[in-house]
DRENPA-3360 file (N, C-alpha, C; in nm, 2 decimals, always signed):
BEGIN
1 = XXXXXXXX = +0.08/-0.12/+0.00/+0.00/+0.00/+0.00/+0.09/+0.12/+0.00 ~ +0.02/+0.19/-0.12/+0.11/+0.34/-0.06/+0.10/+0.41/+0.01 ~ +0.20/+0.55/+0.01/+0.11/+0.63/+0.15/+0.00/+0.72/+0.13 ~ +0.01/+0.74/-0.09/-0.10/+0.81/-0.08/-0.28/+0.74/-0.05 ~ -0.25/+0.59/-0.06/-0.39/+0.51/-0.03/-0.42/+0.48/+0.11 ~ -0.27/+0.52/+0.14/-0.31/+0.51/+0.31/-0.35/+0.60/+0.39 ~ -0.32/+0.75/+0.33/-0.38/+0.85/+0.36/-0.50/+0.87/+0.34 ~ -0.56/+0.80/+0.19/-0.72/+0.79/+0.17/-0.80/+0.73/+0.29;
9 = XXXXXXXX = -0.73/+0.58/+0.31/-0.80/+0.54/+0.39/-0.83/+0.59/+0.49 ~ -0.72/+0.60/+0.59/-0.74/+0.74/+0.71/-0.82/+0.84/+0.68 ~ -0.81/+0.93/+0.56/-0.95/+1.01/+0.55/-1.05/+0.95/+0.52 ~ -1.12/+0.86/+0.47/-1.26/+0.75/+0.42/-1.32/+0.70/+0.56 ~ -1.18/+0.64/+0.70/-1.21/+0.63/+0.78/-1.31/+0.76/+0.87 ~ -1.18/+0.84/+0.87/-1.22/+0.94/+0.97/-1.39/+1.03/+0.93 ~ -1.36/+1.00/+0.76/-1.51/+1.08/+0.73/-1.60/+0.98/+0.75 ~ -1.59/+0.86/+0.71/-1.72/+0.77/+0.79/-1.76/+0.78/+0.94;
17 = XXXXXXXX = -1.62/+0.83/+1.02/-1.66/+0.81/+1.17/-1.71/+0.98/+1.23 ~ -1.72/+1.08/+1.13/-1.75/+1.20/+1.12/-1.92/+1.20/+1.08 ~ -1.94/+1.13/+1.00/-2.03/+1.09/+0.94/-2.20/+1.01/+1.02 ~ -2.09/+0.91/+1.06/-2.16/+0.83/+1.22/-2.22/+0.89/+1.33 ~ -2.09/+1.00/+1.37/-2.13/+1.08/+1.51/-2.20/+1.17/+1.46 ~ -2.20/+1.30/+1.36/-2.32/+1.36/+1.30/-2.49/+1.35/+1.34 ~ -2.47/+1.18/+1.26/-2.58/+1.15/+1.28/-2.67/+1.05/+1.40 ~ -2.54/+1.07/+1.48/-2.58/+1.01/+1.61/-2.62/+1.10/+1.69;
25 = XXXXXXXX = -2.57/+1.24/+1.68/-2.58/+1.33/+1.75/-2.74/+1.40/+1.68 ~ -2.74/+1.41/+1.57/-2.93/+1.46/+1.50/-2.97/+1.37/+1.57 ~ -2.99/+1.27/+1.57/-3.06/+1.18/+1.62/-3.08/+1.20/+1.76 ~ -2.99/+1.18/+1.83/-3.00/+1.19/+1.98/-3.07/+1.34/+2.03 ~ -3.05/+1.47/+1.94/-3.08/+1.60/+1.92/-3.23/+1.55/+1.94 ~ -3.31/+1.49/+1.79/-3.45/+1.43/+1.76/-3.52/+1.38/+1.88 ~ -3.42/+1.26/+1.91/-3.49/+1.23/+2.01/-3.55/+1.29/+2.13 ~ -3.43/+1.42/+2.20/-3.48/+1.48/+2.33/-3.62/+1.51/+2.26;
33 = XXXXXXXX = -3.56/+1.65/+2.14/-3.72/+1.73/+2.14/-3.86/+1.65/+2.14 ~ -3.84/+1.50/+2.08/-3.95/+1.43/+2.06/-3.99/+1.38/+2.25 ~ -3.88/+1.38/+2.31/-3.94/+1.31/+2.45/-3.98/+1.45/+2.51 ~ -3.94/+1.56/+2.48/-3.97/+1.68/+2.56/-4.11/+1.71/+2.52 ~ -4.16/+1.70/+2.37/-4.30/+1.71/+2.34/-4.39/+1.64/+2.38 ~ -4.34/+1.50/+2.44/-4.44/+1.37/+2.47/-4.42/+1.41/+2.61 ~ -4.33/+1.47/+2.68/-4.36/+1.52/+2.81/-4.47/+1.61/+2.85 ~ -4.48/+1.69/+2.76/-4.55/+1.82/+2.78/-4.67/+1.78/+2.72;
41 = XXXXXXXX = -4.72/+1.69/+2.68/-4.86/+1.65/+2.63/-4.89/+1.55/+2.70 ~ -4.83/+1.48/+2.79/-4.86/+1.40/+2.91/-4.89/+1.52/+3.02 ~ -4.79/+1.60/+3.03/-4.83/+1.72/+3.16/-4.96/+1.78/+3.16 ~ -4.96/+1.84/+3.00/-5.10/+1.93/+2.98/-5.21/+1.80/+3.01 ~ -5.22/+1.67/+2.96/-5.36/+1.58/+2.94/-5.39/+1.61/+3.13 ~ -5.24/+1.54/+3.20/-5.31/+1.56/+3.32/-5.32/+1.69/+3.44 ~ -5.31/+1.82/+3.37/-5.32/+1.97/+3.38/-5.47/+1.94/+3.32 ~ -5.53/+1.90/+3.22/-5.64/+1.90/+3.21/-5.73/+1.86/+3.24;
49 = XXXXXXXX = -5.70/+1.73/+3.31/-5.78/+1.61/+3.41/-5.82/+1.70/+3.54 ~ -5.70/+1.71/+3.57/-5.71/+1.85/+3.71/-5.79/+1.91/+3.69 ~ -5.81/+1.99/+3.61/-5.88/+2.17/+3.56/-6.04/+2.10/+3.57 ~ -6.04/+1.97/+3.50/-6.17/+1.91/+3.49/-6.20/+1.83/+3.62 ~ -6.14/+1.81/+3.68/-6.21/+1.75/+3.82/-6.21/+1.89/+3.91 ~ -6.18/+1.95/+3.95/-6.14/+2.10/+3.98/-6.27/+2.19/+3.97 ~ -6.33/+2.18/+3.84/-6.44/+2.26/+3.72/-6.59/+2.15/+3.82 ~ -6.58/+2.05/+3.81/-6.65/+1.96/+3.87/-6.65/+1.96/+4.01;
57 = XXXXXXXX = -6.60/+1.95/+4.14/-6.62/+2.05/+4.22/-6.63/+2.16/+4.24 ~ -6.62/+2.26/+4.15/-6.64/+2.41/+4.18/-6.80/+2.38/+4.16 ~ -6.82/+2.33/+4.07/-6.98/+2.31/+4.03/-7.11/+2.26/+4.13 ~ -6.99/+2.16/+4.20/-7.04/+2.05/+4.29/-7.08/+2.17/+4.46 ~ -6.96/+2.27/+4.45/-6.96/+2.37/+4.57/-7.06/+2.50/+4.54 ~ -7.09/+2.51/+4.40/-7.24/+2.64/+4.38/-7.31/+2.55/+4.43 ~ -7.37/+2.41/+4.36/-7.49/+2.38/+4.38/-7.53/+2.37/+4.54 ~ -7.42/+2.34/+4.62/-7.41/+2.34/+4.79/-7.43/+2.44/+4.80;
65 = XXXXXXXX = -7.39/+2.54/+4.77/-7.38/+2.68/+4.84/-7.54/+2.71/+4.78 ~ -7.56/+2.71/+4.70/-7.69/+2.72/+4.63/-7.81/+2.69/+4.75 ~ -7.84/+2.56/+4.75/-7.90/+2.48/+4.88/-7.87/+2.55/+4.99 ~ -7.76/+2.60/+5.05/-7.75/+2.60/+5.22/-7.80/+2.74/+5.20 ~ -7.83/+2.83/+5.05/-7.84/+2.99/+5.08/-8.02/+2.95/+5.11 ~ -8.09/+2.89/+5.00/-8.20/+2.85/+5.02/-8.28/+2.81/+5.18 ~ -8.16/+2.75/+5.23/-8.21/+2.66/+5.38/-8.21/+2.82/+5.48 ~ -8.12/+2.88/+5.46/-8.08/+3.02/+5.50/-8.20/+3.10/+5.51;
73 = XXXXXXXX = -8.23/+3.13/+5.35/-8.37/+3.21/+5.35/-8.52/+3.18/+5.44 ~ -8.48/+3.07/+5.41/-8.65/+2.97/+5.49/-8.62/+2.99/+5.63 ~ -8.49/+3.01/+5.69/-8.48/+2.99/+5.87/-8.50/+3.17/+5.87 ~ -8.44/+3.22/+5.78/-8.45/+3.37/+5.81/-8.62/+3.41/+5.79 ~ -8.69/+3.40/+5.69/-8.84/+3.37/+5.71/-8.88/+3.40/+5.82 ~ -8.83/+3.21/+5.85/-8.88/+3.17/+5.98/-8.86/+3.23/+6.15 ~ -8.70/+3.28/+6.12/-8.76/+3.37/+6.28/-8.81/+3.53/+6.20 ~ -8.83/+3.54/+6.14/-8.93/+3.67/+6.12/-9.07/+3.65/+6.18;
81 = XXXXXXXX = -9.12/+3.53/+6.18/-9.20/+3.52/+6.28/-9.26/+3.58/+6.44 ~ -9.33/+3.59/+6.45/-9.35/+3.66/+6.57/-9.48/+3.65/+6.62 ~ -9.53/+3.75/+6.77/-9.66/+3.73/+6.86/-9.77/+3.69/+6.76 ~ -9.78/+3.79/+6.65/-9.92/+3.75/+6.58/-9.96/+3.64/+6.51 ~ -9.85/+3.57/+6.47/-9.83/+3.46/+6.38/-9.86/+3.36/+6.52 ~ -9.78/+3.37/+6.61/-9.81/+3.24/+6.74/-9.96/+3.24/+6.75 ~ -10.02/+3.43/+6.76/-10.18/+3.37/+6.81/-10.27/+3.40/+6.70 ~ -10.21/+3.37/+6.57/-10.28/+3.31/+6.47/-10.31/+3.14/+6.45;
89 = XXXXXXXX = -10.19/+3.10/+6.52/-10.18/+2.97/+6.51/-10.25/+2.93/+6.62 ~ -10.30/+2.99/+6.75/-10.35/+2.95/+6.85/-10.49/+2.96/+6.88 ~ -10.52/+3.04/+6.74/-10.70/+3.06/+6.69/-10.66/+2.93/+6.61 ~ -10.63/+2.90/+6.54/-10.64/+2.79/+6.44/-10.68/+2.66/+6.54 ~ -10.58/+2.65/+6.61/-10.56/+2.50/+6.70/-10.71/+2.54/+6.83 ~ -10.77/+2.63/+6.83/-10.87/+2.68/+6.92/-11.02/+2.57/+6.82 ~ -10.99/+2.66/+6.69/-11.12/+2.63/+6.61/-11.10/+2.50/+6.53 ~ -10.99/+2.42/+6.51/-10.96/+2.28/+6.55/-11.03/+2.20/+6.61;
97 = XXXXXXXX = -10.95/+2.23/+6.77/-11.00/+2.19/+6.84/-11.20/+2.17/+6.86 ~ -11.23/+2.27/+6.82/-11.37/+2.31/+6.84/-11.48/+2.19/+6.71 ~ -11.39/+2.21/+6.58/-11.41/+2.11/+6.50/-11.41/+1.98/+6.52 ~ -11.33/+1.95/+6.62/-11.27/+1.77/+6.64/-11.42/+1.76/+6.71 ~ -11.44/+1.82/+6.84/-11.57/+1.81/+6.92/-11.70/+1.78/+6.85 ~ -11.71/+1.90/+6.73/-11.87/+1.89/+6.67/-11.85/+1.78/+6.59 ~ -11.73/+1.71/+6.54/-11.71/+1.55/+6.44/-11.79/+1.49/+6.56 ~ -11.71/+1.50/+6.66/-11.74/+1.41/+6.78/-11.86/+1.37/+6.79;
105 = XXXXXXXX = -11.92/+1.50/+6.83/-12.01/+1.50/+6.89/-12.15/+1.48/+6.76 ~ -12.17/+1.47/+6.64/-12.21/+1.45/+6.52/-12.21/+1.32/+6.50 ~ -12.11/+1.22/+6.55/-12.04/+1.07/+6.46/-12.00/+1.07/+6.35 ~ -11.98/+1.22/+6.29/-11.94/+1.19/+6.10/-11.85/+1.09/+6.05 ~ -11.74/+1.06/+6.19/-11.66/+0.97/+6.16/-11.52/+1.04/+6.25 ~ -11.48/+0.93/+6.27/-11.33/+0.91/+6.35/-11.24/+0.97/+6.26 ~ -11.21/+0.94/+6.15/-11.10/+0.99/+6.05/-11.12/+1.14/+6.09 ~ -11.20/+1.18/+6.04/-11.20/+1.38/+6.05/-11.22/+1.37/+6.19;
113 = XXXXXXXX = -11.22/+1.36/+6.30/-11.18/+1.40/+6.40/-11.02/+1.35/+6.46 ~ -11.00/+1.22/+6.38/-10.84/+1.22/+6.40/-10.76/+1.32/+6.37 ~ -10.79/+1.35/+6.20/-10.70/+1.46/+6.09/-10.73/+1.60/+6.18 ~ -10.82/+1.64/+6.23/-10.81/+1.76/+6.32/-10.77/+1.75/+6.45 ~ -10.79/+1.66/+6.48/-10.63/+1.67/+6.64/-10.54/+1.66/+6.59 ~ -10.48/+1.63/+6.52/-10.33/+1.58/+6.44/-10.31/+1.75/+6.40 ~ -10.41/+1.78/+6.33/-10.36/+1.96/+6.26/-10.41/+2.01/+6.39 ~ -10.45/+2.04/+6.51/-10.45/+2.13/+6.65/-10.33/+2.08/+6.69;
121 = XXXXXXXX = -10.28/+1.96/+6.73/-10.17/+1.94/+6.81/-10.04/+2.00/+6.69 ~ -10.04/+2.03/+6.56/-9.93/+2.10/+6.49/-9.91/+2.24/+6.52 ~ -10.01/+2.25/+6.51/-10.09/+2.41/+6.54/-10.01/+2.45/+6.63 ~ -10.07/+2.39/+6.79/-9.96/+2.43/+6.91/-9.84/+2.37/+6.88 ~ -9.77/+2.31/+6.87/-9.64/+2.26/+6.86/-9.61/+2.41/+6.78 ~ -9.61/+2.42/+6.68/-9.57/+2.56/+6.65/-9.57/+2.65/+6.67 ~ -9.71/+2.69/+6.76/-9.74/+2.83/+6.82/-9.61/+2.86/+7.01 ~ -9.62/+2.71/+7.03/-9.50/+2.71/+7.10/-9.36/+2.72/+7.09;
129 = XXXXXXXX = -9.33/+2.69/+6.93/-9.18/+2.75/+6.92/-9.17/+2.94/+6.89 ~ -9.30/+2.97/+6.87/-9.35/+3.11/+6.87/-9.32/+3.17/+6.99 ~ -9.37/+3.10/+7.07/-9.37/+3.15/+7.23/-9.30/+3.23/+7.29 ~ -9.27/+3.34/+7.28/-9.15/+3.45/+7.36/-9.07/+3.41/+7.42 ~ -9.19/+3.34/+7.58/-9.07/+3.24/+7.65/-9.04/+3.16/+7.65 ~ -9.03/+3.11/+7.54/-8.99/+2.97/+7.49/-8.86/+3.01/+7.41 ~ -8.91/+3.12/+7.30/-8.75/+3.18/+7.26/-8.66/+3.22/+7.36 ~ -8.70/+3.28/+7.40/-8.61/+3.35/+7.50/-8.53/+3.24/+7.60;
137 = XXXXXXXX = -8.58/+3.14/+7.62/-8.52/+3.03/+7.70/-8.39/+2.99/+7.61 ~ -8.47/+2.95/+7.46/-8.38/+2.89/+7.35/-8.27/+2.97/+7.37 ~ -8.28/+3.18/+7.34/-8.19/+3.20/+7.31/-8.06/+3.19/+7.44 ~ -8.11/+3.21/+7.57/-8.05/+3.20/+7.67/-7.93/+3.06/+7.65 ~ -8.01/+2.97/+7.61/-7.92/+2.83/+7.61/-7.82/+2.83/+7.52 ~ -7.83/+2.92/+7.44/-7.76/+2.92/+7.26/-7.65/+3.07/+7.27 ~ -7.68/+3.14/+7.40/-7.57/+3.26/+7.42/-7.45/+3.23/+7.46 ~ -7.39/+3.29/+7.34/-7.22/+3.28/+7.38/-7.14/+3.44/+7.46;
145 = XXXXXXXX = -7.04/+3.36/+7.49/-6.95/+3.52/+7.57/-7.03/+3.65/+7.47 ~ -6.97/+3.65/+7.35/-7.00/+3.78/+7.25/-7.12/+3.81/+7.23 ~ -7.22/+3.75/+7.30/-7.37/+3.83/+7.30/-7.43/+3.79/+7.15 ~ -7.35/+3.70/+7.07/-7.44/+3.64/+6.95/-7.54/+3.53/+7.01 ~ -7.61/+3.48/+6.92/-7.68/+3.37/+6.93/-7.67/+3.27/+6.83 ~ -7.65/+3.17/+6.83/-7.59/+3.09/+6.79/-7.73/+2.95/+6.76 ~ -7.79/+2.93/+6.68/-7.92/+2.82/+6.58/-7.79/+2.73/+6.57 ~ -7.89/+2.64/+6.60/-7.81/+2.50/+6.54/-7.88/+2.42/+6.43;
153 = XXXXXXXX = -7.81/+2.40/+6.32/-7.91/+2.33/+6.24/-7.95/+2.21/+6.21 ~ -7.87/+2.14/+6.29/-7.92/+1.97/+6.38/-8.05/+2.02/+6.44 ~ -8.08/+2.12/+6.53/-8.22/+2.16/+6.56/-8.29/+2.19/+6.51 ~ -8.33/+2.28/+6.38/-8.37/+2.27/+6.24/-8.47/+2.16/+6.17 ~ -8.33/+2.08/+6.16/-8.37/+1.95/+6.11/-8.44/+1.85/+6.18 ~ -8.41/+1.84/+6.35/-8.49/+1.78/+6.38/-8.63/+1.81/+6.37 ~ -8.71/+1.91/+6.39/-8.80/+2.03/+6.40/-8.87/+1.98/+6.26 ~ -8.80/+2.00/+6.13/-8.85/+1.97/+6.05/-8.88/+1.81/+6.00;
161 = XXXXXXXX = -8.80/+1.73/+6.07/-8.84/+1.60/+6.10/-8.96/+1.53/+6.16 ~ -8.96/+1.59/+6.25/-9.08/+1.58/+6.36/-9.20/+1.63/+6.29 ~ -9.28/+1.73/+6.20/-9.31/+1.74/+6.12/-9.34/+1.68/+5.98 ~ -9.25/+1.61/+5.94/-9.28/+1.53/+5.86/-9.30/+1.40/+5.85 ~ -9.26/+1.37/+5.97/-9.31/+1.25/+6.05/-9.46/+1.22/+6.09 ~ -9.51/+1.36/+6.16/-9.65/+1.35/+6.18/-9.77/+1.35/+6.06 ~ -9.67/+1.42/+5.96/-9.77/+1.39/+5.86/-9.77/+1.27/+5.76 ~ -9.67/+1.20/+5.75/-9.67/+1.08/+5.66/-9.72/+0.98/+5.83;
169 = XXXXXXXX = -9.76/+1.01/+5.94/-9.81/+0.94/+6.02/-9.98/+0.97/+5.99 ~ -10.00/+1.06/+5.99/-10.15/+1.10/+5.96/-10.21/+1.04/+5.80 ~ -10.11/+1.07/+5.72/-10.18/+0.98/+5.56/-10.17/+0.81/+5.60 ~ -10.06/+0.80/+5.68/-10.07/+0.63/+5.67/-10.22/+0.57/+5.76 ~ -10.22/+0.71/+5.82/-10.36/+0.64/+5.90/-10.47/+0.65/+5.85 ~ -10.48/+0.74/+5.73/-10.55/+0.79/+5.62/-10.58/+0.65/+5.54 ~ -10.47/+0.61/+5.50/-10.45/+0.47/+5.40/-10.50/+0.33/+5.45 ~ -10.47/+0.36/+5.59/-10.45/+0.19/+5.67/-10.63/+0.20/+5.73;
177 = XXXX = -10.68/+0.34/+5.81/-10.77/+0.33/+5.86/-10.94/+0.34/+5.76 ~ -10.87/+0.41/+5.68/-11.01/+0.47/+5.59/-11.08/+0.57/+5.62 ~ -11.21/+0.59/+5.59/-11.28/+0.69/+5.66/-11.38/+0.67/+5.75 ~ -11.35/+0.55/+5.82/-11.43/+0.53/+5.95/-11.49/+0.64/+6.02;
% end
């Protein structure tokens, strides 16, 4: 071999192994930007899963807030209540009462003299949470140091329970008894 083929070769070499790393190097270049794009489209899907479960309780916290403003309004109503309303309800449960008697005393039937004790004893039950001194006891029990008053709405709910108890008690007697 001569030295000028030996020189070729040495350059043929060197430019194949120029040639090699070039494209080892694009490649490996290719590669990051492709794992950096597949990163960031993995990040955003689950940036967007977030944003959409996120969107989904915010949604989840109107419709609550929604409800508890609603429960709000109905208690606020409700202590707007006052003397006249107690002895509206205390004429009602009077002439009730007065009604259950003349069933009575008529025989038209037991049913309509049930369903009118059932609506007199509501009557009072209500006209007693009216009661001044009945509030005023409540609020006594429910005062804190700072002179607020403080409703509980476990008490609310029972209230409103008791209530709806008497009256799915009154139809089932409706259903079971007839109009005896």
């Amino acid at each position: 071999m001569t030295a000028i083929q030996l020189c070729a070769l040495i350059v043929l070499i060197i430019l194949f192994g120029l040639t090699y790393w070039i494209g080892y190097r694009v490649g490996l270049i290719d590669g990051r930007i492709e794992g950096i794009d597949e990163g960031k489209a993995i990040q955003q899907s689950d940036n967007s899963e977030t944003i959409r479960s996120l969107q989904l309780s915010l949604d989840q916290a109107q419709v609550h807030h929604k409800q508890l403003y609603l429960h709000y309004k109905r208690a606020l109503a409700g202590s707007k209540f006052g003397e006249g309303e107690r002895l509206t309800l205390l004429a009602i449960a009077e002439q009730l009462r007065i009604a259950a008697e003349t069933f009575s005393a008529f025989r038209t039937g037991k049913k309509l003299e049930r369903d009118t004790i059932a609506l007199r004893d509501q009557a009072l039950a209500m006209a007693a949470l009216l009661d001044p001194a009945t509030q005023l006891e409540l609020s006594k029990d429910r005062e804190s140091g700072d002179g607020s008053i403080h409703t509980s709405f476990e008490e609310a709910k029972k209230a409103s329970l008791f209530f709806q108890q008497r009256h799915l008690k009154n139809q089932h007697q409706k259903m079971v008894g007839g109009e005896a």
